[in-house]
C-alpha positions in Angstrom: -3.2 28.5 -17.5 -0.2 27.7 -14.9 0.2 24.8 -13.4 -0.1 26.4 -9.0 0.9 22.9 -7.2 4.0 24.4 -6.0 3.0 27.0 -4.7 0.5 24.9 -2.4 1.6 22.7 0.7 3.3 20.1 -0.9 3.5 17.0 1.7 0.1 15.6 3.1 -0.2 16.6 6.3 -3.4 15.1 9.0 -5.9 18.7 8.5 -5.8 17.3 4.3 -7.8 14.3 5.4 -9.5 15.5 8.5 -12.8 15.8 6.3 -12.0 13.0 4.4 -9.2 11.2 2.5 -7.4 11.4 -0.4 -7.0 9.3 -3.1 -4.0 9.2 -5.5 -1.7 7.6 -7.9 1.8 7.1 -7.4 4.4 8.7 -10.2 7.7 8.3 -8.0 9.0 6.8 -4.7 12.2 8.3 -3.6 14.5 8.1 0.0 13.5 11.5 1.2 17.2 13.3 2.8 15.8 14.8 6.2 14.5 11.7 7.7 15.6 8.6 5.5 12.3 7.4 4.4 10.2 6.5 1.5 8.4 9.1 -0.1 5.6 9.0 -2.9 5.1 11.4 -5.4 1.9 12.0 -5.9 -0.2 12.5 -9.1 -1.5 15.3 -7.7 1.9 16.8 -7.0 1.6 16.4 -3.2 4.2 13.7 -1.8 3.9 11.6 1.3 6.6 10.4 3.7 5.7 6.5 4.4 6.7 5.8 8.6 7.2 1.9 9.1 3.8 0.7 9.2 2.1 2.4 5.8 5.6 0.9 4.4 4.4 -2.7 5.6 1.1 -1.5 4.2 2.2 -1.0 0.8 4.9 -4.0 0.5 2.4 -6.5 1.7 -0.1 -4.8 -0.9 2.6 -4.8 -4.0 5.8 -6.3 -2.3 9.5 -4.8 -1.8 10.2 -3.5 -5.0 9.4 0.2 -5.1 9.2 -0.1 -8.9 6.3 -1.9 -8.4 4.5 1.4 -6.8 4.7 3.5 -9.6 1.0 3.9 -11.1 -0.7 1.9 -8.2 -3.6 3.7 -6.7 -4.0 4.5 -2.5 -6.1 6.5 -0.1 -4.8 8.2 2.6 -6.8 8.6 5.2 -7.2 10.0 9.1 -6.0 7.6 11.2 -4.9 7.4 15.3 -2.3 5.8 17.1 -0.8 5.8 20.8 2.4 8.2 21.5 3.8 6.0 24.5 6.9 8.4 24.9 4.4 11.0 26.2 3.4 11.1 30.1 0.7 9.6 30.1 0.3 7.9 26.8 -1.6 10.2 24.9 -3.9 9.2 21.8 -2.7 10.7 18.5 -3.7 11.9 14.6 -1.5 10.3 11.9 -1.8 9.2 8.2 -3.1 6.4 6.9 -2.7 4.4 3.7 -4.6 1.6 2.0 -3.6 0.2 -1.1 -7.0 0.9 -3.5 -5.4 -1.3 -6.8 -5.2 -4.5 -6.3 -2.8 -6.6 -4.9 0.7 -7.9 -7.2 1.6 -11.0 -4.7 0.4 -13.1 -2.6 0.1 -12.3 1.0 3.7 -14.4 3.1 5.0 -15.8 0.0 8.2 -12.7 0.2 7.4 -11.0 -3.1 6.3 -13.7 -5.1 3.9 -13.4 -8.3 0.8 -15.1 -7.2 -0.9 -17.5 -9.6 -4.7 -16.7 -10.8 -7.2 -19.1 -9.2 -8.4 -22.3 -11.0 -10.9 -22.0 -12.9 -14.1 -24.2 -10.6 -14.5 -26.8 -14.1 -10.0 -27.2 -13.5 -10.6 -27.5 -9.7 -13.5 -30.5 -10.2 -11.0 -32.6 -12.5 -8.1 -31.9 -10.3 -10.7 -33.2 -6.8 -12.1 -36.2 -9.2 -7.9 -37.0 -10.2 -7.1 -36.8 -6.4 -9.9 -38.6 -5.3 -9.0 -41.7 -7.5 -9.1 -45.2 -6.0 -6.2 -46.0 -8.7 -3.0 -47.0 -7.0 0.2 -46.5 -9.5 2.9 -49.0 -9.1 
């Protein structure tokens, strides 16, 4: 059996998530040479140009490093947003992503490894130790 994914459309396009989305892996994120921008290599052999807001999507979901991409999971979905170059603005189709894995750093902390939560029996000692009338001198 062959292998036919090149031989399909290879870039997702809005009409391959019109009747719903698509969801991937990542294998590869490269600078794509006719417009300068990010590009994921699908798992499915597709590949998908990122504009500036599914880039903010995707950093604020698993920072700045594209090495940190590779394997993560995402939909990509029918979206809309407003062409305000047109006369009169005019309401328009577009990709979507969403990050499906979760989330390598914490959201405003620049690319930061989060730490896990306290565990509720850590976060009762640490309220009790707080909450101590003790006054260290």
């Amino acid at each position: 059996m062959a292998d036919l994914r090149e031989y399909g459309t290879k870039f997702v396009k809005v009409d391959h998530v019109r009747d719903g989305a698509i969801q991937a892996r990542i294998v590869n994120v490269f600078v794509g040479e006719q417009f300068g921008r990010p590009v994921l290599e699908l798992e499915t052999g597709g590949q998908f140009t990122l504009n500036e807001g599914n880039t903010t999507t995707l950093i604020k979901a698993w920072g700045s490093n594209s090495d940190d991409w590779i394997g993560q999971e995402i939909e990509l979905l029918l979206g809309t947003y407003t062409d305000w170059k047109s006369r009169p603005p005019t309401e328009k189709e577009t990709v979507k992503v969403r990050a499906i894995s979760p989330a390598k750093t914490a959201a405003g902390n620049s690319g930061t490894a989060s730490k896990p939560p306290l565990p509720a029996s850590r976060i009762a000692t640490a309220l009790k130790d707080d909450l101590s009338d003790d006054v260290p001198f």
